[in-house]
SEBA-690457 format. One record per residue (C-alpha): x, y, z. Coordinates in steps of 0.1 Angstrom, whole numbers, plus 5000, padded with zeros to 4 digits. Example, Ala and Ser with C-alpha at 12.3 -4.5 7.8 and 13.67 -1.06 7.14 Angstrom:
2
512349555078;513749895071;
REM end
This chain:
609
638546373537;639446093561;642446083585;643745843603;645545933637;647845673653;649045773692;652445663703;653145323701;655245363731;652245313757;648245343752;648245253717;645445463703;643345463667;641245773659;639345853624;638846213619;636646283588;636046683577;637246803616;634646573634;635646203650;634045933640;635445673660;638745623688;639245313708;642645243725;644444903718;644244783753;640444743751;640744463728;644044293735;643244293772;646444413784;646444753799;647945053785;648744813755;652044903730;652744853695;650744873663;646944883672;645844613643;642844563665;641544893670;642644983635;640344723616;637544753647;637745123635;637945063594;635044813598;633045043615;633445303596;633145113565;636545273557;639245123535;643045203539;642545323505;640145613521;642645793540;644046093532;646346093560;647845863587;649146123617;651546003638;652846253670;656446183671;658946243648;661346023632;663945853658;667045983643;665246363652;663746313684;667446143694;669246473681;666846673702;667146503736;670846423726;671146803727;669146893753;670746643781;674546783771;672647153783;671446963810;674446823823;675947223817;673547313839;674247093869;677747183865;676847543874;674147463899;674747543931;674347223958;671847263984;672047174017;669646864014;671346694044;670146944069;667047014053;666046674056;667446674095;664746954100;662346784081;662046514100;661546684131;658646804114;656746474114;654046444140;653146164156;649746044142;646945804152;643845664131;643945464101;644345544064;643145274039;645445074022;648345194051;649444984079;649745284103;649745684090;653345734095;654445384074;657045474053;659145234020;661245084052;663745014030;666544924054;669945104067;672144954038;669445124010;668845404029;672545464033;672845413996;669845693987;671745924011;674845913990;673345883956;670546183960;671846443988;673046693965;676946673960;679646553937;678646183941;674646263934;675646503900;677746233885;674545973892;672446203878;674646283848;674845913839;671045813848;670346103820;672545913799;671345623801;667645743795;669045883762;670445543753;667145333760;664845643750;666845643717;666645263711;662645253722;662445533697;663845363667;662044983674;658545203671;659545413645;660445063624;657344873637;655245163626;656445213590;656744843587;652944803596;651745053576;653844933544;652044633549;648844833550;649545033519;650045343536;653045433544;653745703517;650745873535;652145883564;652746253581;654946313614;653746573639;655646683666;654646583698;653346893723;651847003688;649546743692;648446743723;647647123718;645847103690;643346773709;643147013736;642247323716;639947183688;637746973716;637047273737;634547473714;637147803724;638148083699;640348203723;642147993747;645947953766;647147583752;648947453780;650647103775;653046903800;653646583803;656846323805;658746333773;657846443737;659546573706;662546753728;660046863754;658446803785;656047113785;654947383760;652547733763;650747823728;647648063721;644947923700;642848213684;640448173655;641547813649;644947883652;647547773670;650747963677;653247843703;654748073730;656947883748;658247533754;660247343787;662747163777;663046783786;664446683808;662846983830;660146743833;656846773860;655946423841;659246283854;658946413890;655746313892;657145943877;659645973904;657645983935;655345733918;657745493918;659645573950;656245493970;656145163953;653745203925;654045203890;654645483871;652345633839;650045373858;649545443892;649945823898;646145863907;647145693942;649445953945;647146193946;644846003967;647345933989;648446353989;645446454008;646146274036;649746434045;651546764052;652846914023;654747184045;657446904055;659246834029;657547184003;661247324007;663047034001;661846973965;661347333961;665147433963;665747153934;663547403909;665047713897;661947863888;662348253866;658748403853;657948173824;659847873827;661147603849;664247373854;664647093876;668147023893;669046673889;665446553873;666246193865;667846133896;665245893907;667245773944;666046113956;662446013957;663345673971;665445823998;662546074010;660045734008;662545574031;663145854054;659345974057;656045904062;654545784024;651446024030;653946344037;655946214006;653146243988;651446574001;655046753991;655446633955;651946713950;652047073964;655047123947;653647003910;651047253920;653147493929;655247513899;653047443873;650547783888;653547983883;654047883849;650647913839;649948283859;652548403837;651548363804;647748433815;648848773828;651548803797;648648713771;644948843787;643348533778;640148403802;640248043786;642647763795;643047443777;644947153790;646746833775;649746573785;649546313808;650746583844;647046673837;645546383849;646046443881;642746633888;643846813921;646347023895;643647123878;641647213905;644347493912;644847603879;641247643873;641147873904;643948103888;642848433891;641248563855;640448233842;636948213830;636847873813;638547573817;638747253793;641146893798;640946703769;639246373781;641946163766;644746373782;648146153782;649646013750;646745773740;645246133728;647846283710;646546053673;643246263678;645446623681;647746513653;644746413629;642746723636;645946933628;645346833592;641547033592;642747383606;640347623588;637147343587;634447473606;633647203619;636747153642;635947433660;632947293679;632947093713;633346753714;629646653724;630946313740;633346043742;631445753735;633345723699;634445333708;632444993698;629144933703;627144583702;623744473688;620744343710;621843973692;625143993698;624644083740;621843803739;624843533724;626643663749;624743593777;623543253762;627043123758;627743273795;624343043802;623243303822;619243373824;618043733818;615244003819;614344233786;613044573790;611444793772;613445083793;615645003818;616545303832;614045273856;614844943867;618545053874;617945353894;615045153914;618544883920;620645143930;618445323953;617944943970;621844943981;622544743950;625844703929;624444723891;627644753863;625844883833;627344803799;625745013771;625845153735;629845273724;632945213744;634145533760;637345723746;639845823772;641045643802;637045783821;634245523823;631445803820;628545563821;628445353796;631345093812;630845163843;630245013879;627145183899;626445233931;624445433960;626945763975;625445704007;628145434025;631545514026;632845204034;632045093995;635445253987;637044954008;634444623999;634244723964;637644753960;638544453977;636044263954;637744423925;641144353934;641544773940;643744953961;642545293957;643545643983;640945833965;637445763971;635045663940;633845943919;630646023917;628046113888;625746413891;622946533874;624146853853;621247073865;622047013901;625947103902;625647403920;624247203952;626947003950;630047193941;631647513946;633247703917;631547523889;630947803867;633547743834;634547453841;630947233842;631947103804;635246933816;633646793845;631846593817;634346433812;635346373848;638946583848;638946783880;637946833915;635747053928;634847163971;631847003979;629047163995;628047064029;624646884011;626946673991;629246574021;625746474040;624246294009;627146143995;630146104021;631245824000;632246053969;633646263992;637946224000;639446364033;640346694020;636746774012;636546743973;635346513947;636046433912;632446453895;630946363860;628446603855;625546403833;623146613811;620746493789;622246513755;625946353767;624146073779;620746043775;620645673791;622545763824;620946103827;617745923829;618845643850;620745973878;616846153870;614845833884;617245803916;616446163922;612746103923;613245833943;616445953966;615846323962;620046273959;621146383925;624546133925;625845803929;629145683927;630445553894;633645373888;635145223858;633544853849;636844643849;639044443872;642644533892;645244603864;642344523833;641644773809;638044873812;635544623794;635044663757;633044353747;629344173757;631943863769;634444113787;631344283808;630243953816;633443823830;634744113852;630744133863;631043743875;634843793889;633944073903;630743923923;628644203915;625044223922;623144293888;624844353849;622744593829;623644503793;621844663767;618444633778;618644323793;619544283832;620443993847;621243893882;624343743896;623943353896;624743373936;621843593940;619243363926;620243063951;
REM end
């Protein structure tokens, strides 16, 4: 049996085909259409998939969608703002005035220079009219309940009319298709537990889900146990750790379910302690669960940007997010015994979060699923239709479910780009041998990656050796990155590189948390390393990747380093490349040094000049 599992259309547009409990192929929409984080019906990744699946529309069992219909998911954040605004009545105000008076005698002077920062202490500088304005619309009072009252409100109005357009454009494209009658509604932290559960290879695991907004909730606690999933608990939108890490994202001038990566980047760099009991007081936190006071009150994050330093802005919200979401956790770990935890939404792709949860006492093994935020919840709510195949229960042995290309197609590619190359026989050698010469070599090579990871096969490559690649590579990308590139390690060198490993070595195949370096790797590699000492690895073995393994095995030889940085093959604000003709663009724009594309290579025209 064949399933078809379509992700929101909201954001990240995703197609997976699930047949018997295994995926046979997943590609996001943005890959194709060129526009990052693409919405609305993914026609392009729907017949890329069909065609290479060689599946008709009449094939599928099941099309999976993880929302619900628009009139339901209104009733059930209808009804959970009017609690909301309940709750807020009987809040009591804290004394945000003074506690931000004695936070900012907490700031310290500071010298040095922080990437992408004018001076350490810059703040938003947003002026004494705006800043005036934040004062009275977020310090906690009559004025800033109302605002937040009526910015709920108005979420509920555009969240209710977003809702409805997607829920038309959906069963509008899928009439068309002849499939509408097949169509099956999951609700939403259902399926990000089940892609987290059912790609872990687990019997037994904690299911912990959080992200923004989905199906009434914002969060949600379930045990998996012989294929099963039963859920324990759920936080209640609009008690969102998605939303205040949104906030923050946007306060510091980014934007958000886009940019909260810098945050994190930008985190390591501050002191959480200033402004940790400030956010703090605005959670009433009781053993199991959370609320937020005053969550979608976003001039409260633009009044602390304004007010502080951007990298102590950052370092709070951060510590705070990992604060809360321990406590939440460490409950229903010690309630339920369970070693294993399994994570999906999109609060857990911030890697530094699951750094901390994987260091939870009595955790034994730890699994993200690689495709964490909503683009993966098609994949969860397709696989909830096999509960009881076998086959389900196994790990997901890669990610490299996309589009591939044949040996013709790259060479039309490159003959249309009129740009001369090399064939090898193997070129792994030749890569690593390009590397190790303090060469930039993107390698583009068998299927597209699923997930928002390059893991090697759309990606950028490069010696660990120089830190200042994270600036010049950046800059020729059109990047503005906090965090330093991450870097890929051979599998059966980890434990020379990275400290607390053990049970959690499968999801750094997937490139989902940090890890302590050792001192080697801060010698070898200082450019994978960030300020506060960790780095975000893909561990490589020889069956995830069999190409890459050998290409990090012949740098070894020749390096006796087992890593080198890899970062994902696109350019600022482009989805990562899908095609032969997309590779071949971002490498020209991007005045690389080599493009390794299938087994051809092929040198940058300025380098043969």
């Amino acid at each position: 049996m064949r399933v078809l599992g379509i992700s929101p259309l909201d954001k990240d547009s995703t197609v997976t085909i699930v047949e018997d409990g295994r995926i046979l192929y997943a590609a996001a929409e943005e890959r194709f259409t060129r526009v990052k984080l693409q919405t609305g019906f993914p026609w392009q990744a729907l017949q890329d998939g069909l065609d290479r699946t060689n599946t008709r529309p009449e094939d599928l069992a099941v099309v999976a969608y993880p929302f619900l219909g628009w009139e339901e998911e209104t009733r059930l954040f209808e009804r959970n703002l009017q609690r909301e605004r309940e709750f807020l009545d009987d809040a009591e105000n804290a004394a945000t005035s003074v506690q931000l008076r004695q936070a900012a005698a907490r700031v310290p002077a500071r010298k040095g220079t922080i990437p992408g920062l004018r001076e350490p202490n810059e703040t938003m500088g947003k002026g004494l009219a705006k800043t005036l304005a934040y004062k009275l619309l977020a310090s906690e009072g009559v004025v800033s309940r109302n605002v937040a009252k009526r910015l709920s409100d108005q979420w509920g109005r555009e969240a209710s009319t977003f809702h409805r357009k997607w829920h038309v454009e959906l069963e509008g494209a899928l009439e068309e298709l002849g499939l509408l009658q097949k169509l099956k509604r999951i609700e939403h932290h259902d399926s990000h537990a089940a892609n987290a559960y059912f790609t872990s290879g687990f019997d037994e695991a904690l299911i912990v889900t959080l992200d923004g907004y989905g199906s009434g909730l914002a969060g949600s606690v379930a045990i998996g146990r012989g294929g099963r999933i039963e859920r324990v608990h759920g936080v209640e939108f609009p008690h969102s750790l998605g939303t205040f890490y949104e906030s923050v994202t946007s306060g510091l001038g980014f934007k958000p379910s886009r940019h909260e990566g810098k945050i994190v980047g930008l985190a390591a760099y501050g002191d959480p302690a200033i402004l940790r009991d400030v956010l703090l007081d605005r959670f009433h936190r009781e053993p199991g669960t959370f609320r937020i006071v005053e969550s979608n009150n976003t001039y409260f994050a633009r009044l602390l940007a304004s007010e502080f330093p951007k990298i102590d802005v950052a370092a709070a919200y951060q510590h705070v997010l990992e604060v809360v979401a321990s406590e939440y956790v460490s409950h229903y770990l010690e309630q339920l015994g369970v070693q294993n935890l399994v994570l999906s939404g999109g609060v857990v792709a911030n890697v530094k979060l699951n750094q901390r949860l994987r260091e939870l006492p009595g955790i034994k093994g730890i699994f993200v699923h690689p495709n964490m935020g909503d683009g993966g919840c098609g994949t969860g709510a397709a696989m909830l239709e096999f509960v009881g195949t076998p086959a389900l229960m196994d790990r997901l042995p890669d990610v490299f479910l996309g589009p591939d290309f044949t040996d013709d197609q790259v060479a039309d590619a490159l003959a249309r780009a009129q740009l001369p190359f090399d064939r090898y026989a193997s070129i792994e050698a030749k890569i690593a041998s390009l590397i190790a010469a303090g060469k930039v070599v993107a390698r583009f090579n068998g299927r597209m990656e699923y997930g928002p990871r390059a893991l090697g096969n759309r990606s950028i490559l490069y010696h660990a050796k120089e830190p200042s690649v994270n600036q010049w590579l950046n800059q020729r990308l059109g990047r503005t990155e906090f965090m330093p590139f991450a870097p890929a390690t051979l599998a059966e060198h980890r434990h020379a590189c990275y400290r607390n490993v053990d049970g959690a070595d499968y999801a750094a195949e997937f490139m989902t948390l940090t890890f302590d370096c050792t001192d080697e790797m801060k010698r070898t590699c200082p450019a994978a390393v960030h300020v506060d000492g960790t780095a975000r690895p893909q561990l490589v073995t020889a069956t995830s990747n069999p190409g890459f393994h050998a290409i990090l095995t012949e740098y070894y030889q020749l390096t006796g380093i087992p890593s080198v940085i890899n970062t994902s093959f696109n350019m600022h604000e482009e989805p990562i490349v899908c095609t032969p003709d997309d590779a071949i663009r971002a490498f020209l724009q991007g005045n690389l040094d080599y493009l390794a594309i299938g087994s051809c290579l092929v040198a940058h025209p300025s380098m043969r000049h």
